[in-house]
C-alpha positions as CSV (number, residue, x, y, z in Angstrom):
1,X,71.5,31.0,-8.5
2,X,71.9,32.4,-12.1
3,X,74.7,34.8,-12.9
4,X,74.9,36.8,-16.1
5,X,78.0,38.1,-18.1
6,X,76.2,41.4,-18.3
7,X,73.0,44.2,-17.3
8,X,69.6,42.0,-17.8
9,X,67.5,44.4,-19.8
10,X,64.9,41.7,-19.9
11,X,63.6,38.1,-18.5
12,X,61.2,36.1,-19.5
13,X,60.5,32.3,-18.2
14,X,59.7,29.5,-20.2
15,X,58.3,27.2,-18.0
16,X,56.4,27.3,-15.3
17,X,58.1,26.5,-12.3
18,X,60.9,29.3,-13.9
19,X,63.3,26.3,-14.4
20,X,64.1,27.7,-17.8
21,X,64.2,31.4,-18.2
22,X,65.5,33.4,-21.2
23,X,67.5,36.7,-20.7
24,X,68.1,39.9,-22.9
25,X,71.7,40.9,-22.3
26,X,72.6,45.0,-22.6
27,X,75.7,43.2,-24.8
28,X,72.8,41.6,-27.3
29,X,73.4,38.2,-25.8
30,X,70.4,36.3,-25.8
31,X,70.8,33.5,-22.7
32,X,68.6,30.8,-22.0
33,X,69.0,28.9,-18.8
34,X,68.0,25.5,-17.3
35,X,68.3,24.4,-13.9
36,X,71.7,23.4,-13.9
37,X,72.8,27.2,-14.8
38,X,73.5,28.6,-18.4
39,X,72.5,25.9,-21.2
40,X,72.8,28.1,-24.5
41,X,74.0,32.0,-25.6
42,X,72.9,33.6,-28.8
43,X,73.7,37.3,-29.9
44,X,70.4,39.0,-31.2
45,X,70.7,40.8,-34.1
46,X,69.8,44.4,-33.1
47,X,69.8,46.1,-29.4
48,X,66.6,44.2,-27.6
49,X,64.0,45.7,-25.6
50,X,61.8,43.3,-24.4
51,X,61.5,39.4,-24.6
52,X,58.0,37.3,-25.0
53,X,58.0,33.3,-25.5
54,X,55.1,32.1,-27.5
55,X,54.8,28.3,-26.1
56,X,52.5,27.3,-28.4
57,X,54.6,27.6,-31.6
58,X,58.2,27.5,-29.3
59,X,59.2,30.8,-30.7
60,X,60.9,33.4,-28.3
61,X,60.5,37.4,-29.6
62,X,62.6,40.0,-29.3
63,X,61.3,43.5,-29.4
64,X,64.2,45.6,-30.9
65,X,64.6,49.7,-32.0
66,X,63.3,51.2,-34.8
67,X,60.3,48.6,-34.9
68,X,62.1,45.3,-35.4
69,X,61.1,42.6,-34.2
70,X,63.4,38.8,-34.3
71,X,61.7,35.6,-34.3
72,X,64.1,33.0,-32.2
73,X,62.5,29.4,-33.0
74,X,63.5,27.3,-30.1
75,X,63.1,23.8,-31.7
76,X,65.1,25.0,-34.8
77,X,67.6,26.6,-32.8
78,X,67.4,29.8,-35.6
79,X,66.2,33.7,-36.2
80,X,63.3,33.4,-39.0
81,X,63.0,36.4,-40.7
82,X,62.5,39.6,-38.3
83,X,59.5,41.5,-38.9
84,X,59.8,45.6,-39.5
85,X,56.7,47.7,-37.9
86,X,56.5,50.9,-40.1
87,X,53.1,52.0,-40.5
88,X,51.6,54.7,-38.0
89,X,48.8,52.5,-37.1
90,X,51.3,50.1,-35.0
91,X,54.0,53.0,-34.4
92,X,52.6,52.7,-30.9
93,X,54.6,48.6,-30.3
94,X,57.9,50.2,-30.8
95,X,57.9,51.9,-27.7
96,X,56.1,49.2,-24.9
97,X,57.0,45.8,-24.2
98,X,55.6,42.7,-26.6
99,X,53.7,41.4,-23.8
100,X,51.5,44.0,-23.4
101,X,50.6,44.2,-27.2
102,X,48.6,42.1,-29.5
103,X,50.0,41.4,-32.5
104,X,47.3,39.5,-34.4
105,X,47.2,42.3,-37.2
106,X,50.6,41.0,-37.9
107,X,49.4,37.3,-38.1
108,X,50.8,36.6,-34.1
109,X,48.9,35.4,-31.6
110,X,48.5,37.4,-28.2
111,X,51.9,37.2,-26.5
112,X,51.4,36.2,-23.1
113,X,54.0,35.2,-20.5
């Protein structure tokens, strides 16, 4: 059973048994759970959207508004630097979920869950 201090906007697990899952809070509280309940919380730094783990680097992305997006890297335990989508070729990511997109013009691999 997992309970959350807030509305889940998103989910997304990082294993594949969905031991450990990551939440997007509607408060910008980022959560990421283990099996014995709630092991970390981390505020985001804009309103997120949608959430995407890339396993191979250990990095879990935020889509946020106005084209953000932050970087979470889960063996540093920091942001890196958030990237900014501003061109009208890519205007189309800020408004669908990361998972959905490729983001290889912006050096990213496919984002798969």
């Amino acid at each position: 059973e997992r309970r959350l201090g807030s509305e889940c906007v998103d989910l997304c697990p990082l294993t594949c048994d969905l031991g450990k899952m990551a939440f997007l809070l509607s408060d910008r509280t980022l959560e990421l759970h283990a099996p014995y309940g709630t092991h970390y919380k981390v505020r985001v730094p804009t309103h997120g959207r949608s959430l995407a783990y890339d396993a191979g680097r250990c990095m879990l992305w935020t889509a946020a508004a106005h084209g953000e997006i932050h970087g979470l890297d889960l063996d540093a335990g920091s942001f890196v630097s958030s990237l900014l989508i501003t061109d009208t070729e890519n205007a189309h990511l800020k408004n669908i979920g990361l998972t959905r997109v490729q983001l290889a013009p912006l050096g990213l691999p496919l984002l798969a869950v």
